[in-house]
C-alpha positions as CSV (number, residue, x, y, z in Angstrom):
1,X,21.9,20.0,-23.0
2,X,21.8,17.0,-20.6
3,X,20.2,13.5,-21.9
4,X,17.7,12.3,-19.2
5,X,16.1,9.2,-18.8
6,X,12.7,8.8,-17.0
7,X,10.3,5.6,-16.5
8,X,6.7,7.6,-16.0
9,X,5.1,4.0,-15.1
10,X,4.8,3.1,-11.8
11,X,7.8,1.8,-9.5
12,X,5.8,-2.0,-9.0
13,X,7.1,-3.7,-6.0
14,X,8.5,-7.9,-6.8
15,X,5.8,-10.2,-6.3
16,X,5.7,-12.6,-3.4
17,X,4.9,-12.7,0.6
18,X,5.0,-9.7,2.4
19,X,4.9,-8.4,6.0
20,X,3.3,-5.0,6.0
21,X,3.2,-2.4,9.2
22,X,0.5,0.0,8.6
23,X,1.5,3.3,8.7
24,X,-2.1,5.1,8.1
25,X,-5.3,5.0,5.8
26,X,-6.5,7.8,4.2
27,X,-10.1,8.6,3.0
28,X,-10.0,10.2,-0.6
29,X,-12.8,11.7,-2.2
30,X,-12.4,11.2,-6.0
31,X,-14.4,12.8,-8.9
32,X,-15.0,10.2,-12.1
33,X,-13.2,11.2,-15.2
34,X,-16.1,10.5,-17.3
35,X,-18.9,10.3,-15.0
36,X,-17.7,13.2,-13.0
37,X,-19.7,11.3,-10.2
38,X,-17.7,11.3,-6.7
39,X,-17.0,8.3,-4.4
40,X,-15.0,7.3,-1.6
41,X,-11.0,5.6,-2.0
42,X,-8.6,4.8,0.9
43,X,-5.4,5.5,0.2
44,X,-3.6,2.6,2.1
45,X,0.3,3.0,3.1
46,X,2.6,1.0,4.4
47,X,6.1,0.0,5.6
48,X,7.6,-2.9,4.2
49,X,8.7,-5.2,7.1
50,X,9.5,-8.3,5.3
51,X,9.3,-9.6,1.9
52,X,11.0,-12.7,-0.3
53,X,13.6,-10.1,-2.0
54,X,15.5,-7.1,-1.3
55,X,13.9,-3.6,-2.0
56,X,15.2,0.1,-3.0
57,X,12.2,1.5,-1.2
58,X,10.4,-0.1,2.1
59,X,6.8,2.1,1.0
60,X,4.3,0.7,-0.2
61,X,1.1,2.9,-1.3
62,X,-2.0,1.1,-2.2
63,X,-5.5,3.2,-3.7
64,X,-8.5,0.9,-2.5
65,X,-12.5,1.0,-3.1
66,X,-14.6,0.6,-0.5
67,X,-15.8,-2.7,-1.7
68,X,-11.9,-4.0,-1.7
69,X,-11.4,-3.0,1.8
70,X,-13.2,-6.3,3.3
71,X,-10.5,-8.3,4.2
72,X,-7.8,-5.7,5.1
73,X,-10.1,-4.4,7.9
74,X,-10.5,-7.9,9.2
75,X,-6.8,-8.5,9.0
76,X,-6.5,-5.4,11.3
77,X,-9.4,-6.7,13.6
78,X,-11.9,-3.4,12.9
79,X,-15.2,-4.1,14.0
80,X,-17.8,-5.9,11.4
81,X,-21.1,-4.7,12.8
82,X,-23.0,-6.3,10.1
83,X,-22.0,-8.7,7.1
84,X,-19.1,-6.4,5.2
85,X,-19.6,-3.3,7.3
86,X,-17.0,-1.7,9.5
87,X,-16.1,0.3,11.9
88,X,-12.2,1.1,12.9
89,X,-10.4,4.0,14.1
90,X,-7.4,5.2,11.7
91,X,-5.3,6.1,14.7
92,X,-5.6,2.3,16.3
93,X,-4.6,0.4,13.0
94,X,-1.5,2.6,12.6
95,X,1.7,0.0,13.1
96,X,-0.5,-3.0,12.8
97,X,0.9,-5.8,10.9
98,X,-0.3,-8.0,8.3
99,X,1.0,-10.6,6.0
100,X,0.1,-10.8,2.7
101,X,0.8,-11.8,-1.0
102,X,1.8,-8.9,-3.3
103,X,0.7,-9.4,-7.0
104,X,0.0,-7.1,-10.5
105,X,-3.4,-7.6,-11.7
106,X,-4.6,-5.2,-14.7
107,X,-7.0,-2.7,-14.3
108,X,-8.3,-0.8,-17.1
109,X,-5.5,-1.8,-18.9
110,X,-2.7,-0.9,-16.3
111,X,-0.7,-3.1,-14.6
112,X,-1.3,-2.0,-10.6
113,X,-0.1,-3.7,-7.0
114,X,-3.0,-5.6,-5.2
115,X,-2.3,-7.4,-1.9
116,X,-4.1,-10.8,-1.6
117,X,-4.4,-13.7,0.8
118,X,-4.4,-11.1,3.9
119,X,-4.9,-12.0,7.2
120,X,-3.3,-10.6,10.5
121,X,0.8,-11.4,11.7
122,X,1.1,-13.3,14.5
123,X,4.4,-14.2,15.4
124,X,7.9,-12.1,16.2
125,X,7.5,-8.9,14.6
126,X,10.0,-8.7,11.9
127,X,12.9,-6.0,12.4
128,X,12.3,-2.8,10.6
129,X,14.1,-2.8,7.2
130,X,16.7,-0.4,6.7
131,X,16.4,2.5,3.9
132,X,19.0,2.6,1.5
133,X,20.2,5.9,0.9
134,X,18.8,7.3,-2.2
135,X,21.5,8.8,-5.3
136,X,21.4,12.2,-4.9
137,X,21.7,14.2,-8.5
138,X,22.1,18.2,-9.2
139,X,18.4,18.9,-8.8
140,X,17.6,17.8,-5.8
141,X,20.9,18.2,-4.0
142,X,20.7,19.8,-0.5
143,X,17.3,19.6,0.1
């Protein structure tokens, strides 16, 4: 038998400035655990172009509400056709950038990412960072 170690929190990027490429949003539909009611999340993800320290991974994945989507879509220049309504096409915000600040606020009692201060980058786009290699262990090797 083989001792393994696992960390079944989430991987939370450092805190601090970021320079995000979008790489898509998603709609979800998601079903209430208690309420079993349904409702609409976008499942934000993006490349990390630029941040204050280094990184293992340059993804970031971010689950938002519809009412917390107000200032990304302005960032990313979608449409408001009336106060807090938008339209945008998903395939025209793809390798968009923003800049941002990356904090961990607590939600329901568990520390998540949230990306604040967001507004649109304008200056020279930031070269993409490299990936490092990830180890590679007996279960996964070859694939």
């Amino acid at each position: 038998m083989a001792k393994e170690r696992i960390n079944t929190g989430f991987d939370k990027k450092p805190q601090g400035k970021y320079i995000l490429e979008v790489v898509s949003i998603k709609k979800k539909t998601i079903t209430g655990k208690t309420s079993g009611r349904t409702f609409a999340a976008y499942e934000c993800n993006f490349e990390v172009r630029q941040c204050d320290q280094e990184l293992d991974d340059n993804t970031l994945r971010i689950l938002y509400f519809k009412s917390q989507m107000g200032d990304l879509l302005r960032a990313l220049e979608a449409k408001e056709i009336s106060p807090d309504q938008f339209e945008f096409d998903t395939e025209e915000v793809k390798g968009k950038l923003i800049e941002c600040q990356l904090f961990w606020q607590i939600v329901s009692g568990v520390e998540r990412e949230t990306l604040i201060e967001i507004k649109a980058f304008k200056g020279e786009v930031p070269a993409k960072t490299a990936e490092k290699p990830g180890e590679e262990v007996e279960w996964d090797a070859g694939r």
